[in-house]
C-alpha positions as CSV (number, residue, x, y, z in Angstrom):
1,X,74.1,-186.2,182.0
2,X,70.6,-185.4,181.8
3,X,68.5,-185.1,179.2
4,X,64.7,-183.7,178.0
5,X,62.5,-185.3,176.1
6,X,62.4,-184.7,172.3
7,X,58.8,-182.6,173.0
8,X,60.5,-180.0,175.3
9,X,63.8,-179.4,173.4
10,X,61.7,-178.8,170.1
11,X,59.8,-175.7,172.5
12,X,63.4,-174.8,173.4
13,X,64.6,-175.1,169.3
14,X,61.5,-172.9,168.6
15,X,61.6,-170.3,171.2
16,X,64.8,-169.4,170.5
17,X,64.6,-169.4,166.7
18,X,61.3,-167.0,166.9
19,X,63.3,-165.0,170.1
20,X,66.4,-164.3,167.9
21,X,64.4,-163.6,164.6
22,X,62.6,-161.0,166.3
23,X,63.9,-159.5,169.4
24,X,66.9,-157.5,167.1
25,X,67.7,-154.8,169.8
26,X,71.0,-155.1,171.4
27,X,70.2,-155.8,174.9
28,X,66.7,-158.0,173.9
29,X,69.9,-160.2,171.8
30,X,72.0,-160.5,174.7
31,X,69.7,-161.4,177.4
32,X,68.1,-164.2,175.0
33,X,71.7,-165.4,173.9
34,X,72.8,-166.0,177.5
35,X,69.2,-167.7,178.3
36,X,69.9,-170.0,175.7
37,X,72.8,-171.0,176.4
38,X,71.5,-171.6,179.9
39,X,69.1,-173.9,179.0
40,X,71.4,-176.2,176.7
41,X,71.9,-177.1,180.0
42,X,69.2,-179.7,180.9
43,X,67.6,-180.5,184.1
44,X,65.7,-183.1,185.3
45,X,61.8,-183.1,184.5
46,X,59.6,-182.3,187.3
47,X,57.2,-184.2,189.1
48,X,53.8,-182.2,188.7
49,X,50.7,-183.0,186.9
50,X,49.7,-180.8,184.2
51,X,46.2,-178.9,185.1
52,X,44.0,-176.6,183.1
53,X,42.3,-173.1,184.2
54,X,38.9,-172.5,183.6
55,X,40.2,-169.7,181.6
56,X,42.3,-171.9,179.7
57,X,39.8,-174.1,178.6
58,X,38.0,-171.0,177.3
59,X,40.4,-169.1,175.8
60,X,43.0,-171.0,174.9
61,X,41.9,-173.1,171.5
62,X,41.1,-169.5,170.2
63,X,45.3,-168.0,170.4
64,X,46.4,-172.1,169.6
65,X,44.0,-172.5,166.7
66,X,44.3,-168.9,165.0
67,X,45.2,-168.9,161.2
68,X,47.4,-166.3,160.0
69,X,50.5,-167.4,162.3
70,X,54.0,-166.5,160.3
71,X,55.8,-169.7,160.3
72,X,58.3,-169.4,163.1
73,X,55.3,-168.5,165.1
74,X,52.9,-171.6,164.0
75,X,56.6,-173.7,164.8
76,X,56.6,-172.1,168.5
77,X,52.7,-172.6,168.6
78,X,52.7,-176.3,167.7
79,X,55.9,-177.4,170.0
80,X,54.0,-175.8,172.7
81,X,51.0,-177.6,172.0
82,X,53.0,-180.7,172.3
83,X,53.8,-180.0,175.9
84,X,51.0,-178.1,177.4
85,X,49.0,-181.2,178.4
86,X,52.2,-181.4,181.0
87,X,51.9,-177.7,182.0
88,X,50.6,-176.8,185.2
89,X,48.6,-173.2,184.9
90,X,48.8,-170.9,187.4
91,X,47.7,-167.6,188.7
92,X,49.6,-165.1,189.8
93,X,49.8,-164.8,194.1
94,X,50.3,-161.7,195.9
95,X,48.4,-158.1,195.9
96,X,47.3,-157.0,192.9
97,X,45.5,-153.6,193.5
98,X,46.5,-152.3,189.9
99,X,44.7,-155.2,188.2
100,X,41.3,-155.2,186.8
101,X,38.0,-156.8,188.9
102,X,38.0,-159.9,186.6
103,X,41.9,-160.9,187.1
104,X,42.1,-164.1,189.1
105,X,39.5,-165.9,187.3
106,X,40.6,-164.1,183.8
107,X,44.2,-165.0,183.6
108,X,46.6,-168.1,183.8
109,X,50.6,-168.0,184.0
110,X,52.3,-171.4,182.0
111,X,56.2,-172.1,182.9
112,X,57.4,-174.2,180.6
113,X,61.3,-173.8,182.3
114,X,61.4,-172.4,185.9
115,X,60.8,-172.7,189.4
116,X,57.2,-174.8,189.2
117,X,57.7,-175.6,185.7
118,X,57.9,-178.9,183.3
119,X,61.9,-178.4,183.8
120,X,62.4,-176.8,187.4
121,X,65.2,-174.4,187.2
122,X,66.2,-171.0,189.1
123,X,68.0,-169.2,186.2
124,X,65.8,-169.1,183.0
125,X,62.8,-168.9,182.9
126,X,60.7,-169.4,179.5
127,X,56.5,-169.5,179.7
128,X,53.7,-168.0,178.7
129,X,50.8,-165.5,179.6
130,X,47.6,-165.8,178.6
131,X,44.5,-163.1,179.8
132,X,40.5,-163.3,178.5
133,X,39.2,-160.3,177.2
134,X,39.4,-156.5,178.9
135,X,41.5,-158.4,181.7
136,X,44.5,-156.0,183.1
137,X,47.6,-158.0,184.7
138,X,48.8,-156.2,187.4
139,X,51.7,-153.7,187.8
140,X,54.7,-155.8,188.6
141,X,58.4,-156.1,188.7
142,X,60.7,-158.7,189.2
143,X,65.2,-158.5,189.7
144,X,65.5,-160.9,186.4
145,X,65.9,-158.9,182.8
146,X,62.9,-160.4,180.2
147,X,62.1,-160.5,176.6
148,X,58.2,-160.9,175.9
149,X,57.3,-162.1,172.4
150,X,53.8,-161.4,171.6
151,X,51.6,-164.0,169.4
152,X,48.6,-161.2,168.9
153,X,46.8,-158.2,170.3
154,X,47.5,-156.9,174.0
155,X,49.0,-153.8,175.7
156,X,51.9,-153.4,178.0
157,X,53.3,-150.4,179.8
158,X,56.5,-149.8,181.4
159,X,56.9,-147.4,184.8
160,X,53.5,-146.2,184.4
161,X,54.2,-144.8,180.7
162,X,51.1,-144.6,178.3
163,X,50.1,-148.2,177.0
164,X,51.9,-149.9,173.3
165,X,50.9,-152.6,171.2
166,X,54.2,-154.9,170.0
167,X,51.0,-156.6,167.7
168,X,51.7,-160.1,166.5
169,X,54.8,-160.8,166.5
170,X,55.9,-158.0,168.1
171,X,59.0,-158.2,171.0
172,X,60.1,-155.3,173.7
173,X,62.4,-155.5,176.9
174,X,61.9,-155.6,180.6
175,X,65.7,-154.5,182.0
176,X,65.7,-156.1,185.8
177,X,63.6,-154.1,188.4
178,X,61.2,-152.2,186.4
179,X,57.7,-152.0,186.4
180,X,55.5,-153.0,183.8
181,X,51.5,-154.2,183.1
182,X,49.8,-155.7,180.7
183,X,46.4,-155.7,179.5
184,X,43.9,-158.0,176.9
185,X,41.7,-155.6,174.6
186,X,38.3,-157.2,172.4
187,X,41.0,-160.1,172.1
188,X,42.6,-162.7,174.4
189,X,46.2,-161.7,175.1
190,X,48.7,-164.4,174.4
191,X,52.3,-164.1,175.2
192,X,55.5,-165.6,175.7
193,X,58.5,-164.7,178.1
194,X,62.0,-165.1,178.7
195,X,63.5,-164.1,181.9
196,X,67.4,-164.8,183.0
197,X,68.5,-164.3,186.0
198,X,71.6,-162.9,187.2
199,X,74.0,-165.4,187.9
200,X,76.0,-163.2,191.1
């Protein structure tokens, strides 16, 4: 049987007590529920080397190191913390015609359980977003459903709709195939998703 270190189960134990608190809608519940269960199943750790982003080494202390964090939030915050030294930041590949001028060097993608992530795995993924200031992530759409959980100020849209704030704390839906954005304000963006795949 395998098994994951203490570090990385506490992000799981966290995620999915802040996911459940505060993603309430019916289909936001079910998709979490059935990524959960997913990852009580563990997998073995992968073999990368955790590396930093420029834009990580800016922006980051300031979303980790914010006061004000509710307490299931600050729980999430810190188990990530624990792990992130581990976390190899990326950025995303592929066209991005919809995103603003400043988007590779002002954004960095963090799986924490996924393909290319601390736990390599093809059916959940669970990681993070983070974007600098005035930085637009590009329109985007991917077949697995996802639950974002918002630690702050950012806008998202969904099929080219007008832009919403969740605010801190804040939680909305992806269903599988749409399209959907995101963009920082005065503010680095920091955000946490949840994606599960379907299993036919």
């Amino acid at each position: 049987m395998t098994k994951r270190s203490n570090d990385l189960q506490a992000v799981i134990d966290a995620a999915q007590a802040a996911f459940a608190a505060r993603a309430t809608d019916p289909t936001s519940q079910d998709c979490q529920s059935r990524a959960f269960a997913a990852l009580a199943d563990a997998h073995g750790p992968s073999d990368l080397t955790g590396e930093r982003l420029p834009v990580c080494d800016r922006w980051l202390p300031t979303v980790l190191d914010k006061a004000g964090y509710p307490e299931d939030l600050r729980r999430l915050i810190e188990a990530f913390r624990a792990v992130e030294p581990a976390v190899r930041w990326q950025r995303r590949g592929g066209p991005t015609p919809s995103a603003s001028h400043d988007f590779a060097e002002g954004h960095a993608n963090a799986v924490l359980f996924g393909a290319n992530g601390i736990e390599p795995r093809n059916d959940v993924w669970l990681g993070a977003s983070l974007l600098a200031p005035g930085v637009r992530y590009p329109d985007h759409t991917h077949p697995p459903e996802e639950v974002y959980l918002v630690l702050g100020p950012g806008q998202f849209s969904q099929e080219n709709g007008p832009w919403f704030e969740p605010g801190l704390g804040g939680t909305f839906y992806n269903r599988p195939g749409i399209l959907h954005a995101m963009q920082a304000t005065s503010e680095p963006l920091f955000a946490f998703w949840l994606l599960r795949a379907d299993p036919t």
